[in-house]
C-alpha positions as CSV (number, residue, x, y, z in Angstrom):
1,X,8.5,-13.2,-14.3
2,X,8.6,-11.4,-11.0
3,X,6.9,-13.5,-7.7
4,X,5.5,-10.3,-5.9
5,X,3.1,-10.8,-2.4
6,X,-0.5,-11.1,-1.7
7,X,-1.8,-8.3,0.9
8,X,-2.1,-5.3,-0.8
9,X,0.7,-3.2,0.9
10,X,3.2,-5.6,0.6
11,X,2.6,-5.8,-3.1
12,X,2.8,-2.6,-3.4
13,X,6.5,-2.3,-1.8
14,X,7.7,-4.5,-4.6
15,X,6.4,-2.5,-7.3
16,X,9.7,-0.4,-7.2
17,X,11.4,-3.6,-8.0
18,X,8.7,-3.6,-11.4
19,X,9.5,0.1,-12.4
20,X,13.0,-0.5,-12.5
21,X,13.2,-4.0,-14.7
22,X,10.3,-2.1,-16.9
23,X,12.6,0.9,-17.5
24,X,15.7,-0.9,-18.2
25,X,14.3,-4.0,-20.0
26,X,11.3,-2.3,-22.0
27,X,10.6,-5.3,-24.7
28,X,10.8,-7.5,-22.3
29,X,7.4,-9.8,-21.5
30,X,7.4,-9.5,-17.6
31,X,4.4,-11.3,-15.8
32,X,3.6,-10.6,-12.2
33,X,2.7,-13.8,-9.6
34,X,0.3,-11.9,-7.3
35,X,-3.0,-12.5,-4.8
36,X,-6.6,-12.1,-6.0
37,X,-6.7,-8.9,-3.4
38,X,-4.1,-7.3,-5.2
39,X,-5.0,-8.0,-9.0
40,X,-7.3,-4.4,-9.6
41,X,-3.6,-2.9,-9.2
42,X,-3.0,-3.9,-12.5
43,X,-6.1,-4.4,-14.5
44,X,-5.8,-2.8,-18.3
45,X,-1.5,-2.0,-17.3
46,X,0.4,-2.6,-20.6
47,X,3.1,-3.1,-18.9
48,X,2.9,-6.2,-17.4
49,X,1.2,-9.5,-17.1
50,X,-0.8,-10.9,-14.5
51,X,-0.3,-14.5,-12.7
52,X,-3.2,-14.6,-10.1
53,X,-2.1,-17.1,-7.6
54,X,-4.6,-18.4,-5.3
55,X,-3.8,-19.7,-1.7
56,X,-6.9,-21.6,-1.0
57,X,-7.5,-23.1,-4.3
58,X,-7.9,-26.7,-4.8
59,X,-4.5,-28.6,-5.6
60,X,-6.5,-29.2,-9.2
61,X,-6.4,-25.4,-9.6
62,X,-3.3,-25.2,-8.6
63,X,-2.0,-27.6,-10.4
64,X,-3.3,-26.2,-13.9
65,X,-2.0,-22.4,-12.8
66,X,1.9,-24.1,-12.7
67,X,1.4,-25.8,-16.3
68,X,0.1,-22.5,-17.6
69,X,4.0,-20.6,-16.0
70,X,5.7,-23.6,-17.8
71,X,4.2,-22.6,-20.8
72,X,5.6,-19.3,-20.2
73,X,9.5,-20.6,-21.1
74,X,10.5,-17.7,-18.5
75,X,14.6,-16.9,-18.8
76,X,14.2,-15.1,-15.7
77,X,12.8,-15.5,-12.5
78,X,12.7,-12.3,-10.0
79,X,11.1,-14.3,-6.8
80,X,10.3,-11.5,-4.0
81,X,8.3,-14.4,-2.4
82,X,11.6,-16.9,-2.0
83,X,9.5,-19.7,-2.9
84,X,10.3,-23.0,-5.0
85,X,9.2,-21.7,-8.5
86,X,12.4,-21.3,-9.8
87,X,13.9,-24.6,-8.8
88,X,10.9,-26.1,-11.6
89,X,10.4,-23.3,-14.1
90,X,14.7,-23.6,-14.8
91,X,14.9,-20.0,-15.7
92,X,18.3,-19.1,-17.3
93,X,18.7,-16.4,-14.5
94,X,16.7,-16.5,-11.2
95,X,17.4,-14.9,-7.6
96,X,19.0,-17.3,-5.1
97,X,16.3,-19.3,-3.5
98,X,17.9,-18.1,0.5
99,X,19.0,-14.6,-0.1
100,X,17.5,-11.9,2.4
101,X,16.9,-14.2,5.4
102,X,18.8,-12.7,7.7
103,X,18.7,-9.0,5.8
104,X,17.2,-6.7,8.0
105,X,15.6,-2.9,7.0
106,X,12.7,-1.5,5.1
107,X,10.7,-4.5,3.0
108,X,11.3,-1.9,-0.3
109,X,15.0,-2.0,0.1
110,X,14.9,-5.6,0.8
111,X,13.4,-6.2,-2.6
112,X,15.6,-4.0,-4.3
113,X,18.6,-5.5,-2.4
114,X,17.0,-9.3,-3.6
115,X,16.8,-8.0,-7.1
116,X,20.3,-6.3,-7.1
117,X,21.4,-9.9,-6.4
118,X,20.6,-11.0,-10.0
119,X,20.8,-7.4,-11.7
120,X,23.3,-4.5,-10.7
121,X,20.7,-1.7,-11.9
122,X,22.2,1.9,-11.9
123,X,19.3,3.1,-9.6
124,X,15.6,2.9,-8.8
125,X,13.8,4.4,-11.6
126,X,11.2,7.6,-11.2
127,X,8.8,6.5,-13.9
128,X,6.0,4.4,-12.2
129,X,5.5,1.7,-14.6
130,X,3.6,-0.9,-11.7
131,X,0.7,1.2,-11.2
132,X,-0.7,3.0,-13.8
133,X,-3.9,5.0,-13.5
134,X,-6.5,5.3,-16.8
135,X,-8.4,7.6,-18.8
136,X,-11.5,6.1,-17.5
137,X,-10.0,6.3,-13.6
138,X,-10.1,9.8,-14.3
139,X,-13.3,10.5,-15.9
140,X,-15.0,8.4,-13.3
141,X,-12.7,11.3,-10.9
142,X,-14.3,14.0,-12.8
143,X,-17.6,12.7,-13.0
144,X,-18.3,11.7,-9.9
145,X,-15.9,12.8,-7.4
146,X,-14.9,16.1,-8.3
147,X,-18.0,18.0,-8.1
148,X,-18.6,17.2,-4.7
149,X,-15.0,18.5,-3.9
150,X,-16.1,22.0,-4.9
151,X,-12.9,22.8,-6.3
152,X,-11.2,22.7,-3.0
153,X,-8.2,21.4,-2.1
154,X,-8.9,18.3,-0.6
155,X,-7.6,15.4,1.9
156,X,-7.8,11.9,2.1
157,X,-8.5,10.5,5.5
158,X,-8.3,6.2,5.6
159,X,-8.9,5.1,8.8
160,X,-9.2,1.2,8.3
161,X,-6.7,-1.7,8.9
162,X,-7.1,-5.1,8.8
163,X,-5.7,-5.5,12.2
164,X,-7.7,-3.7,14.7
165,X,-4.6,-2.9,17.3
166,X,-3.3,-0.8,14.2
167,X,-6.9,1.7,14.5
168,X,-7.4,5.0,16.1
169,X,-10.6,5.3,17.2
170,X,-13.2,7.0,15.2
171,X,-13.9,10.3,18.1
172,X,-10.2,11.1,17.5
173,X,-10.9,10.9,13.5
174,X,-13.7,13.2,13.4
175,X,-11.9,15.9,15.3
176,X,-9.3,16.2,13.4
177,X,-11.8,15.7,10.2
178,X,-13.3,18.7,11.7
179,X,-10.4,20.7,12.4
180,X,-9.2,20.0,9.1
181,X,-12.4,20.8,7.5
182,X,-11.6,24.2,7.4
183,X,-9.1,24.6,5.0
184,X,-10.0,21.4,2.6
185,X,-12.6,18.8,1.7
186,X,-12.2,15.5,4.0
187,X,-12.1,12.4,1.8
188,X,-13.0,9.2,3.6
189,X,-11.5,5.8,1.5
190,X,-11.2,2.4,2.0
191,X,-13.0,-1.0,1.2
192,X,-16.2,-2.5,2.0
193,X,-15.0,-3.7,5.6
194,X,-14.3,0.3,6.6
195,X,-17.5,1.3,5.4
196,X,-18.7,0.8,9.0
197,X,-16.2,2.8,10.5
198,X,-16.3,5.7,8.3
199,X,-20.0,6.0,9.2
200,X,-19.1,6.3,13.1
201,X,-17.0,8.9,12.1
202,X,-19.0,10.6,10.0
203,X,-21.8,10.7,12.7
204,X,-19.3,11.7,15.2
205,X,-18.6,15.1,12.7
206,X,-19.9,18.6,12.7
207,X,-19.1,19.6,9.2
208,X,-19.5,17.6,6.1
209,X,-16.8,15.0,4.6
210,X,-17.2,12.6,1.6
211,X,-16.8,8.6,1.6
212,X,-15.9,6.9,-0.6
213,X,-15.2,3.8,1.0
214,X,-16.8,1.1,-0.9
215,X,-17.4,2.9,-3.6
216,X,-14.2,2.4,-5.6
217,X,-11.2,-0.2,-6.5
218,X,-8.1,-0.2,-6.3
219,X,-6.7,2.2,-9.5
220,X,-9.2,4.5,-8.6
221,X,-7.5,5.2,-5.3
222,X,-4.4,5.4,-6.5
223,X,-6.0,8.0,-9.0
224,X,-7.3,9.8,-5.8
225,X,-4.7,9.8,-4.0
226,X,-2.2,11.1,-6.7
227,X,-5.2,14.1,-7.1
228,X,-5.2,14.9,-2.9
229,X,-2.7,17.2,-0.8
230,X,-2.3,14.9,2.0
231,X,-3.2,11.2,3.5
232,X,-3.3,10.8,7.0
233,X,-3.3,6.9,7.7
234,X,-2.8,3.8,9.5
235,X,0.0,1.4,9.1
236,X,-1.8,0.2,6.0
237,X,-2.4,-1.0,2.8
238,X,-3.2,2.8,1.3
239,X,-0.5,3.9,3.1
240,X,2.2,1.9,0.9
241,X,-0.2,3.4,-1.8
242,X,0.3,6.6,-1.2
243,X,3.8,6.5,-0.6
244,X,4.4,4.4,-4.2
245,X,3.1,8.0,-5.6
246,X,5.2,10.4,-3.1
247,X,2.0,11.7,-1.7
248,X,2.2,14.1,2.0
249,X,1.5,11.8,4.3
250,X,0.3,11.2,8.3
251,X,0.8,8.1,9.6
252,X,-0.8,7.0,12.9
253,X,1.3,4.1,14.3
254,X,0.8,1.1,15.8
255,X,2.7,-2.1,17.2
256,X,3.8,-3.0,13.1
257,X,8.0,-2.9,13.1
258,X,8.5,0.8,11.8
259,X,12.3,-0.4,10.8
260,X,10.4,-2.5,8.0
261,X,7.7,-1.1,7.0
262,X,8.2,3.0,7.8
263,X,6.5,5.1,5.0
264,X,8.7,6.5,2.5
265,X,7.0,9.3,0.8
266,X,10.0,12.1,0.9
267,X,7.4,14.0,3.0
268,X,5.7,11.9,5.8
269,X,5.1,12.2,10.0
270,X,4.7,9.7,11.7
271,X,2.7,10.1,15.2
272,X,3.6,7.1,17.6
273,X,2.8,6.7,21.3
274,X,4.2,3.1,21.8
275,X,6.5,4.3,24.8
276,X,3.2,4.1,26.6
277,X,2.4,0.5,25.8
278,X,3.3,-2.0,28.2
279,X,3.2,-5.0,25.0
280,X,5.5,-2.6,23.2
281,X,7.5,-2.2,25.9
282,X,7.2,-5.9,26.7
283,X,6.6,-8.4,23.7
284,X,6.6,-11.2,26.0
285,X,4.0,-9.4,28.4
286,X,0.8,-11.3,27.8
287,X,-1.6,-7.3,27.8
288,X,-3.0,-6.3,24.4
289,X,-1.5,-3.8,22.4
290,X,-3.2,-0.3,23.3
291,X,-0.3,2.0,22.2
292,X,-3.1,3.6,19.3
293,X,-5.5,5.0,22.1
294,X,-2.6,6.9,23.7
295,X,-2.1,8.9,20.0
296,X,-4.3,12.4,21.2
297,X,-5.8,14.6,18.6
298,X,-3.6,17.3,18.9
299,X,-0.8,14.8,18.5
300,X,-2.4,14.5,14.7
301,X,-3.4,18.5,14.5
302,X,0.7,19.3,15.2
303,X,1.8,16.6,13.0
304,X,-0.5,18.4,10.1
305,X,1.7,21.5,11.3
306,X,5.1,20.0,11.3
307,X,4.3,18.2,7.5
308,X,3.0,21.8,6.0
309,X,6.9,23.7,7.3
């Protein structure tokens, strides 16, 4: 069993830690503890098993969801979490409960350092095994995405986070959507709380773009985003995404530690102005972050430059 996170992007930093015990062990019944958000990641994946842990639930629920892991007899316990599970389930082989406290670096290597602690695997593996897109995920492409593409080359444009001092403002978006617009089809995603966002930046456009925030899960992205040239982001949960597949990527960037959480495609820019921000500058300065409203567009348009070399 593998203990994985509950926000989206960080669940998807441990999913190199999935590819690689699915490579090497691949008879092996490996269940996945995760968060309702992140559970559409793996609907209908062979691969693995799904543990849906929820926070809030009553103790009752809770309760019930530990009887059904004991039921499980688990000989090993991968916990990315560092929680208490072990110490009940008595796996014959589990990660030490305080490893990586003081470990410093990017959250993926951490997790492949915590599991390298119980299993001295050759390397990570280059099959994706975590996330794996369908038959249907691409029909429903086909069908209802790619004839509005045109058969152009197109772009993925996300422009949402969950923490607003992450977000570009929406002007800055539809410039370069625009300037972009040229030379590919601008594909808006994200989830239901971006929808309003994308429509500011829509209205802000002079030439056409497609959203489909909203409109599709989780496994559909990925499918899209696998299909696209480039995503230009936030510090965000589709930008782990995109990075899980080695997509081109932009990355607009915020206050978030970029030591931890950099992106890791083997192609990626990331535009950062937080010299300018006096919290940045200052964490114990009481001022909001603002370092996102100093990124200019043509910060963006050269970054799209420097990526395409």
């Amino acid at each position: 069993m593998v203990v994985s996170q509950t926000n989206i992007g960080d669940v998807v930093l441990t999913c190199p830690v999935l590819d690689i015990l699915r490579h090497d062990f691949p008879e092996a019944r490996i269940d996945v503890v995760v968060g309702p958000k992140a559970v559409s990641l793996f609907e209908d994946n062979p691969n693995f098993g799904i543990k849906v842990f929820e926070k809030q639930a009553p103790l009752r629920n809770k309760v019930t969801w530990f009887i059904d892991l004991c039921k499980g007899h688990y000989d090993c316990v991968v916990d990315l979490r560092r929680t208490a599970l072990a110490l009940f389930l008595m796996p014959r082989y589990a990660t030490p409960l305080l490893f990586g406290r003081s470990i410093t670096g990017h959250k993926r290597d951490m997790h492949l350092g915590r599991l390298r602690q119980l299993y001295d695997f050759d390397r990570p593996s280059q099959d994706k095994f975590a996330i794996v897109t369908t038959k249907n995920d691409e029909q429903f492409f086909q069908w209802a995405i790619a004839p509005e593409l045109e058969g152009q080359d197109f772009i993925v444009i996300a422009p949402g986070a969950a923490d607003s001092a992450k977000r570009w403002h929406a002007q800055g978006f539809a410039a370069v959507a625009d300037h972009l617009s040229a030379s590919y089809k601008v594909v808006f995603v994200g989830d239901a709380k971006d929808v309003n966002i994308v429509n500011e930046i829509q209205k802000s456009m002079k030439k056409s773009s497609l959203s489909l925030a909203g409109k599709i899960n989780l496994r559909q992205l990925a499918y899209v985003l696998k299909k696209c040239s480039l995503a230009i982001t936030h510090d965000s949960g589709v930008m782990h995404l995109a990075c899980y597949f080695n997509v081109p990527i932009i990355v607009l960037w915020g206050p978030t530690d970029i030591n931890k959480y950099a992106p890791w495609s083997q192609r990626s820019v990331v535009v950062r102005r937080n010299d300018k921000c006096d919290r940045c500058r200052d964490p114990k300065s009481d001022k909001l972050h603002d370092c996102m409203s100093f990124i200019e567009v043509n910060d963006v348009n050269n970054a799209f430059t420097e990526i395409h070399r």
